[in-house]
C-alpha positions as CSV (number, residue, x, y, z in Angstrom):
1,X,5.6,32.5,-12.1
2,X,7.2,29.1,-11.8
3,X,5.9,26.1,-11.2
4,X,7.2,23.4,-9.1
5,X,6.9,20.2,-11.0
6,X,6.5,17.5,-7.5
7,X,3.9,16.3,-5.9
8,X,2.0,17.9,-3.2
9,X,3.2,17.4,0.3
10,X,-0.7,15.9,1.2
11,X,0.0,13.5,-1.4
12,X,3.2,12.4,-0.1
13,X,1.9,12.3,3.2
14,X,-0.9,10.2,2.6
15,X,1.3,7.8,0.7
16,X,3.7,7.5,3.7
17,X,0.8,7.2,6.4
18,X,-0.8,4.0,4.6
19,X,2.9,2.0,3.9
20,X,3.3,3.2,8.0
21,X,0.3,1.6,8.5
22,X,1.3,-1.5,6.6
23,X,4.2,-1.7,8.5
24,X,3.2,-1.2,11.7
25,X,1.0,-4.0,11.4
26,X,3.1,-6.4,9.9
27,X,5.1,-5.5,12.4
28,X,2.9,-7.1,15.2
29,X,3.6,-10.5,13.2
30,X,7.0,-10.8,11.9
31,X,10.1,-8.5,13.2
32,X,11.3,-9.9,9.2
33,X,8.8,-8.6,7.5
34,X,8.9,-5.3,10.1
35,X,12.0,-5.1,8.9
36,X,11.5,-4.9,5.1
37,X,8.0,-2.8,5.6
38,X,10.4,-0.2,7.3
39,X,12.8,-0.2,3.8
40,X,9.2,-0.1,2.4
41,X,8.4,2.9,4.0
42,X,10.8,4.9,3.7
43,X,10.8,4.3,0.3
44,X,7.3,5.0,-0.5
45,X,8.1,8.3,1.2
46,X,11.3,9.5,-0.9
47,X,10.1,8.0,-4.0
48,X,6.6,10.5,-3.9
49,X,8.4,13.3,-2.3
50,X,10.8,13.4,-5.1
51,X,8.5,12.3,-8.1
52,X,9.9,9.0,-8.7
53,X,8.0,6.1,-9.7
54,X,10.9,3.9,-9.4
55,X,11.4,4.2,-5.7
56,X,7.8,4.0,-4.9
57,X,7.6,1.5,-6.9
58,X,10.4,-0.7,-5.2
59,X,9.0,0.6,-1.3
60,X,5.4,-0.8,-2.6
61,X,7.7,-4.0,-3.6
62,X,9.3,-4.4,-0.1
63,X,5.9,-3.8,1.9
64,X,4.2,-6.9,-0.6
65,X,8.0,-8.5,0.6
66,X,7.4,-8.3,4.0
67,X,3.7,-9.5,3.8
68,X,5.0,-12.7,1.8
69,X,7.4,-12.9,4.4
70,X,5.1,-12.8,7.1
71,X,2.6,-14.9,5.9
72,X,5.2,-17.3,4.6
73,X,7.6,-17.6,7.3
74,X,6.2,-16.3,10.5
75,X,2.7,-17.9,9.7
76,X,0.8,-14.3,10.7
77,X,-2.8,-14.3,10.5
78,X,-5.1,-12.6,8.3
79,X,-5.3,-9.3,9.9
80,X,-1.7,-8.2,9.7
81,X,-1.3,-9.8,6.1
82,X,-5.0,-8.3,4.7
83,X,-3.9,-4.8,6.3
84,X,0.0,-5.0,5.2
85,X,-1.4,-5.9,1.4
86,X,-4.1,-3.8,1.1
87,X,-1.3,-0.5,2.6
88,X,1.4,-1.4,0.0
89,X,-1.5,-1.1,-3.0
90,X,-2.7,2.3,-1.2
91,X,0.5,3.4,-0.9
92,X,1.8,3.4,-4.2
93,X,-1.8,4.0,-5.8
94,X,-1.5,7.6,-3.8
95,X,1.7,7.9,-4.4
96,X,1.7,7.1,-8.2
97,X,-1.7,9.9,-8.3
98,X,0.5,12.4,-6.2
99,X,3.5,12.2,-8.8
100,X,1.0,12.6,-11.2
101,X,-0.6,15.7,-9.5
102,X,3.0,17.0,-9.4
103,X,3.5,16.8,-12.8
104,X,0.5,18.2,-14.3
105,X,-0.5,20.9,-11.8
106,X,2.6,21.5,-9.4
107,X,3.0,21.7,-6.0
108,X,2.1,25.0,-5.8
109,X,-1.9,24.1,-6.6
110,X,-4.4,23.0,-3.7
111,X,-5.5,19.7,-4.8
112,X,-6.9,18.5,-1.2
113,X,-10.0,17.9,-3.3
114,X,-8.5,15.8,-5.6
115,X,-6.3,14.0,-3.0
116,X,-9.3,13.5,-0.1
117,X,-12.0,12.0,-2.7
118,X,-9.0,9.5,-4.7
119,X,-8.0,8.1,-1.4
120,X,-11.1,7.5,-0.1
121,X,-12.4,5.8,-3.7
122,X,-9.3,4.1,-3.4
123,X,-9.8,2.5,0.5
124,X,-13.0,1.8,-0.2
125,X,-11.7,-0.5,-3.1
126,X,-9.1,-1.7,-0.8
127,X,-11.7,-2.1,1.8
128,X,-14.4,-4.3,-0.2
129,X,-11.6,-6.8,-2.1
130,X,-10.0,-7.4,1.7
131,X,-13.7,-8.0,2.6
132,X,-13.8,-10.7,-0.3
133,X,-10.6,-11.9,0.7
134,X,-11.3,-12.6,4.1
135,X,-15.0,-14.3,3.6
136,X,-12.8,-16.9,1.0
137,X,-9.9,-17.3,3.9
138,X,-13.1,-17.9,6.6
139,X,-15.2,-20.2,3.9
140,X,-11.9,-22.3,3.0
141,X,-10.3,-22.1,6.5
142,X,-11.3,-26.1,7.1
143,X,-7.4,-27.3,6.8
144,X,-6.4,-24.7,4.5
145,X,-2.4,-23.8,4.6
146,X,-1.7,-19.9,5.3
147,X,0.1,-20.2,2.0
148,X,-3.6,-20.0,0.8
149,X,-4.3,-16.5,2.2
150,X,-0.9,-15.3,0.9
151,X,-1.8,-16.2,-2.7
152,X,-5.5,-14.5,-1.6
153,X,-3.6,-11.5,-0.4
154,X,-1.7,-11.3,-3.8
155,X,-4.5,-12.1,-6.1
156,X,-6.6,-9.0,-3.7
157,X,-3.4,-6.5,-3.7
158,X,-3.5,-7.1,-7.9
159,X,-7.2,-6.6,-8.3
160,X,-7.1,-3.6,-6.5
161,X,-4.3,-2.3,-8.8
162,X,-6.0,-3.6,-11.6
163,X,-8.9,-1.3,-10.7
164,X,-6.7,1.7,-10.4
């Protein structure tokens, strides 16, 4: 019997569904940072369907691009930069357990399991530091720049794959 050493097509799609749902809401604030979420996408979604961490990792690296972009140059609000951070750290966290999935187990092997319980462990993480991130922004919004949330955004995006 061989075994097919990528990552299970739930995995990939998973991955792809969060950096599309990064995009599509940095979308709503910047066409820029639409722009480089699209790159983002697309290669979040080659990058886990062929097993490499390189290209996922660069598509996670354009969506953070196109929230910096949105937050620094089109001045978006929370929402869009909260959901577009916390999608490119879901994104490559399923994509990077997905290649690892691949590697170990194959393609051939039901891991929906697996796959179902990480991503929900790892949106509730997401969930709860965007939580924290948004009660600082509302505490600290008397004057604050949106530069502020940016750094917030990055500081919540790296705590989250800190805890991965």
């Amino acid at each position: 019997m061989t075994v097919t050493r990528t990552p299970p097509r739930l995995g990939v799609a998973l991955a792809a569904l969060s950096a599309a749902v990064g995009a599509a809401a940095l979308g709503l604030a910047s066409p820029s940072a639409a722009g480089l979420a699209a790159v983002g996408v697309a290669l979040v979604a080659v990058g886990t369907l062929v097993g490499s961490r390189r290209v996922l990792g660069a598509g996670a690296v354009s969506l953070v691009a196109g929230v910096l972009v949105a937050g620094g140059l089109a001045g978006a609000g929370p929402g869009p930069l909260l959901t577009g951070g916390i999608a490119a750290a879901l994104s490559w966290d399923l994509g990077e357990h997905a290649i690892g999935l691949g590697e170990q187990l194959g393609r051939e092997t039901d891991v929906t399991r697996n796959l179902a319980t990480h991503a929900a462990a790892s949106l509730a993480v997401g969930a709860v530091a965007g939580a924290v991130t948004f009660g600082v922004y509302v505490a600290a919004a008397g004057g604050q720049p949106v530069v502020a949330l940016v750094f917030l955004l990055v500081g919540a995006v790296a705590l989250v794959s800190a805890l991965r």
